[in-house]
N, C-alpha and C positions, 0 to 999 in steps of 0.2 A: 458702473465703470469696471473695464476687466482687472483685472490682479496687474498683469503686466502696467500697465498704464499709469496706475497709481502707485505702483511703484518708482517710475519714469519721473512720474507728477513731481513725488516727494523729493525723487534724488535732486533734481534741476531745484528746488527749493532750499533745499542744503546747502548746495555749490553758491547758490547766488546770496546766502544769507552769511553763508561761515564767512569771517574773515583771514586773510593772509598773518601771518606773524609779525611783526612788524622788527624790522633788522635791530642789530645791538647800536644803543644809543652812543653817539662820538659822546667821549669825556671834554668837557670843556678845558684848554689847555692851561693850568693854574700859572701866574705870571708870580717869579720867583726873584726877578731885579726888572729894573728899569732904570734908566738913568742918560739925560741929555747933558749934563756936567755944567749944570744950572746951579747959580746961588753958590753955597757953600762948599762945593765942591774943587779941591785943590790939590797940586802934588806937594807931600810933604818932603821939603830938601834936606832932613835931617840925613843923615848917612849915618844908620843905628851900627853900633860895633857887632864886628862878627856875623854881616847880614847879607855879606856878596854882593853889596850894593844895590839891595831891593829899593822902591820906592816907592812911599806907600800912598795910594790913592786916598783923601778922606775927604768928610764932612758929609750931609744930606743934599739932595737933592732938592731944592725948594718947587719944580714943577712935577716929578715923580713922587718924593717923599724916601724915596731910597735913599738907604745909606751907603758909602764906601769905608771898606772893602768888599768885594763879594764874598759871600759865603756860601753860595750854592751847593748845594750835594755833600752840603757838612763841609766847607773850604774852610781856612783858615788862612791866615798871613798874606796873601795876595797882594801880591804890586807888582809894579814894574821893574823887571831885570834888566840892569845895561853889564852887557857882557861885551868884552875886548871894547871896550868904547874911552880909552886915553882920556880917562876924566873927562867923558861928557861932551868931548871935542868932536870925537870917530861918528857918534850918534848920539840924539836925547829926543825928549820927548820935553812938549810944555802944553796945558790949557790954552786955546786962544779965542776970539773972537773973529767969526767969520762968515760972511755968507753961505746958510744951512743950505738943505735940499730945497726946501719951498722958498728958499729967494730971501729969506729974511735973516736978520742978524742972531747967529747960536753959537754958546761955546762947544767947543770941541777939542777932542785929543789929538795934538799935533804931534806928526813925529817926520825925525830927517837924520838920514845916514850921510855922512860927508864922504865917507873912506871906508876901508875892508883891511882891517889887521890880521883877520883868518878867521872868526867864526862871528865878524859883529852884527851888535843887532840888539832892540830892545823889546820884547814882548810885557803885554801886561796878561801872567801867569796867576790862571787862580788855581793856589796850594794846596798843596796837604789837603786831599779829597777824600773825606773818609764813606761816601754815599758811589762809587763810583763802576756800579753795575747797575744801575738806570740810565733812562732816556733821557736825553734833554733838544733842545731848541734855540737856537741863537740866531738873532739878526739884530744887523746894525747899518747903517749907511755910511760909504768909505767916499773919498777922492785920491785918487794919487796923480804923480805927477805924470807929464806927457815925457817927457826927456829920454828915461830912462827904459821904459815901454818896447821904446822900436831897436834898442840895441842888439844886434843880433847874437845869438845862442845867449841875451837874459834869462833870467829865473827870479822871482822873487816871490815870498811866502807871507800869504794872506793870515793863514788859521790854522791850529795842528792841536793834535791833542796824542799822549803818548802814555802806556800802559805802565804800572808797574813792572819789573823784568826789561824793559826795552834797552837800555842801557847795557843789560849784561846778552844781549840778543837772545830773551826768552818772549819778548812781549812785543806789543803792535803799537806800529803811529797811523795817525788817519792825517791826511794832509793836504793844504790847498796850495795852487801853486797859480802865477800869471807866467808862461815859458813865451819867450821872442823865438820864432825859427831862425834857421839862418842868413836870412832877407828880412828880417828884422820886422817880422810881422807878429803881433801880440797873441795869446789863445792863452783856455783856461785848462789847469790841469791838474784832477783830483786823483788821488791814492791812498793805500793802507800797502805799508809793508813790515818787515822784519827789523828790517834797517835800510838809509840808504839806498845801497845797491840793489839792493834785493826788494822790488816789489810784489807783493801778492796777488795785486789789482789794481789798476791805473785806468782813467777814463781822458781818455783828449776829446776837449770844445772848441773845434775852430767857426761854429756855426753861428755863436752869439755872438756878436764883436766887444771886444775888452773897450770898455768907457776910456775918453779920452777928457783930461782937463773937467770932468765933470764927475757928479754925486750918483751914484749906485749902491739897491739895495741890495747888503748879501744878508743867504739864508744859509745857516747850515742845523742840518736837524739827523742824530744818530738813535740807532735801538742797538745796546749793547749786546752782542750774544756771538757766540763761538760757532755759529751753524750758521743753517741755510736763510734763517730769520731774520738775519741782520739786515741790518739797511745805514746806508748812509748817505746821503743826498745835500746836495748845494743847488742853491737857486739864483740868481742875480736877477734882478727886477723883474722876480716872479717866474721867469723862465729855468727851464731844468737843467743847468750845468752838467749835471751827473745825477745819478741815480742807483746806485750800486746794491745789490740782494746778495747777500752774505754774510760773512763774517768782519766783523768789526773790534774784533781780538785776537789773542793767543794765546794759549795753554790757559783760558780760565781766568786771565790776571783782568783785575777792576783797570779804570780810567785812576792814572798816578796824578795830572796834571792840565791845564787846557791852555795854552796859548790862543787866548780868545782876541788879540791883537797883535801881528807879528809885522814888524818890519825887519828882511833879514833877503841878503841875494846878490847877485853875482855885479850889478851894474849902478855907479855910484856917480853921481851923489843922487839921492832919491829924495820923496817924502811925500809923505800921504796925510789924511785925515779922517776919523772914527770921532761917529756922530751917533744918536738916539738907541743904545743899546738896549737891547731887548728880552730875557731869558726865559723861558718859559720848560715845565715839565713833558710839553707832548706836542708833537706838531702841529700847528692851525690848522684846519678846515680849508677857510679863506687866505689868502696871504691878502693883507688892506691896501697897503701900500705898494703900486707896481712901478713906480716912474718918481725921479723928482720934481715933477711938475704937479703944482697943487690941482 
């Protein structure tokens, strides 16, 4: 056999035997709370002195095994804020029983705004974040009400999370929003800005239709970082709300705080429900759950 040939021979024997490298393995996303507000789970009504009127979420989870408060990302103190809420009259929050996503009977976090004194509204804020230049992943299954939806020029606020510095307008909020147009038509509307007025980057959803009277999954999942590597993304029953590549801070400041439940907006009286909350350190692969239909 000539030279050439057997050289030929060998190389196609090479090719067909080397293998390709095989890509970087996904980490499996470690699950850091979980909690359906099963069993032991309750708000405590104590009004602790000197606490702004936190409220603190306790006991275990008897179908997760989780406990309340969250501590995620080194949290600490964590409960429910009622702010401008005329003792609990304006807005509150209570446990209830009620038809979950899959049709059957689950407690859940109910919440209802009657009125607007100027900033009301009760989130349940997990504290004092001392981990708060990592990733994280949130989902949980909401309802709100139909009423208040089709009001025209509404606004009312899903989910936010706000930077050390923001306060004094050095640092960044990431934020979800449901906005009625002015025909009183629902859409979903995610941002990161400075403050208020000033956004850095806003995404309008008029594509997906806002659930009406019914159980929807939201997802929201951030990578911390000052550059181009950011990401911030929301999903509602699996589908992409937004999808943002960028930045997800400013000047460098960590994540201060996370209003992982917010009821708070321009058209009253409202009220919604937050069911099977889910927290994890890295995005899913899969999202499991796309519908509430078992």
């Amino acid at each position: 056999m000539k030279k050439g040939v057997w050289f030929l021979f060998f190389a196609l024997l090479f090719a067909a035997c080397r293998k390709e490298p095989s890509p970087p393995a996904q980490r499996d996303p470690h699950l850091l709370f979980r909690s359906d507000f099963e069993g032991g789970v309750y708000i405590d009504p104590v009004a602790y002195e000197d606490n702004e009127d936190y409220r603190f979420i306790r006991g275990t989870d008897t179908v997760t095994g989780f406990s309340w408060p969250i501590t995620v990302l080194g949290a600490h103190g964590s409960a429910l804020h009622y702010i401008d809420d005329d003792h609990h009259r304006a807005v509150y929050s209570e446990i209830r029983t009620v038809e979950g996503p899959d049709g059957t009977l689950t407690r859940a976090l109910y919440s209802a705004e009657r009125y607007d004194l100027g900033v009301t509204q009760c989130p349940y804020e997990i504290l004092n974040i001392r981990e708060g230049t990592r990733d994280l992943y949130i989902r949980y299954w909401m309802k709100t009400d139909s009423a208040s939806l089709f009001q025209p020029g509404m606004w009312r606020v899903l989910f936010e999370y706000k930077t050390k510095g923001y306060a004094a307008g050095e640092g960044f909020r990431l934020i979800a929003f449901i906005y009625a147009d002015e025909e009183g038509h629902p859409y979903w509307h995610w941002q990161g800005d400075a403050d208020p007025q000033h956004p850095l980057w806003e995404v309008d959803n008029r594509e997906i239709p806002v659930p009406v009277n019914e159980w929807f999954l939201n997802e929201f999942f951030w990578h911390w970082s000052d550059g181009a590597d950011g990401r911030a993304l929301w999903r509602v029953n699996g589908r992409t709300v937004a999808d943002h590549r960028g930045p997800t801070t400013r000047n460098h400041q960590p994540v201060d705080f996370i209003m992982l439940t917010q009821i708070y907006g321009n058209a009253n009286p409202k009220y919604q429900w937050v069911d099977d909350i889910e927290i994890r350190d890295t995005l899913p692969v899969i999202t499991v759950h796309l519908s509430a239909t078992p």
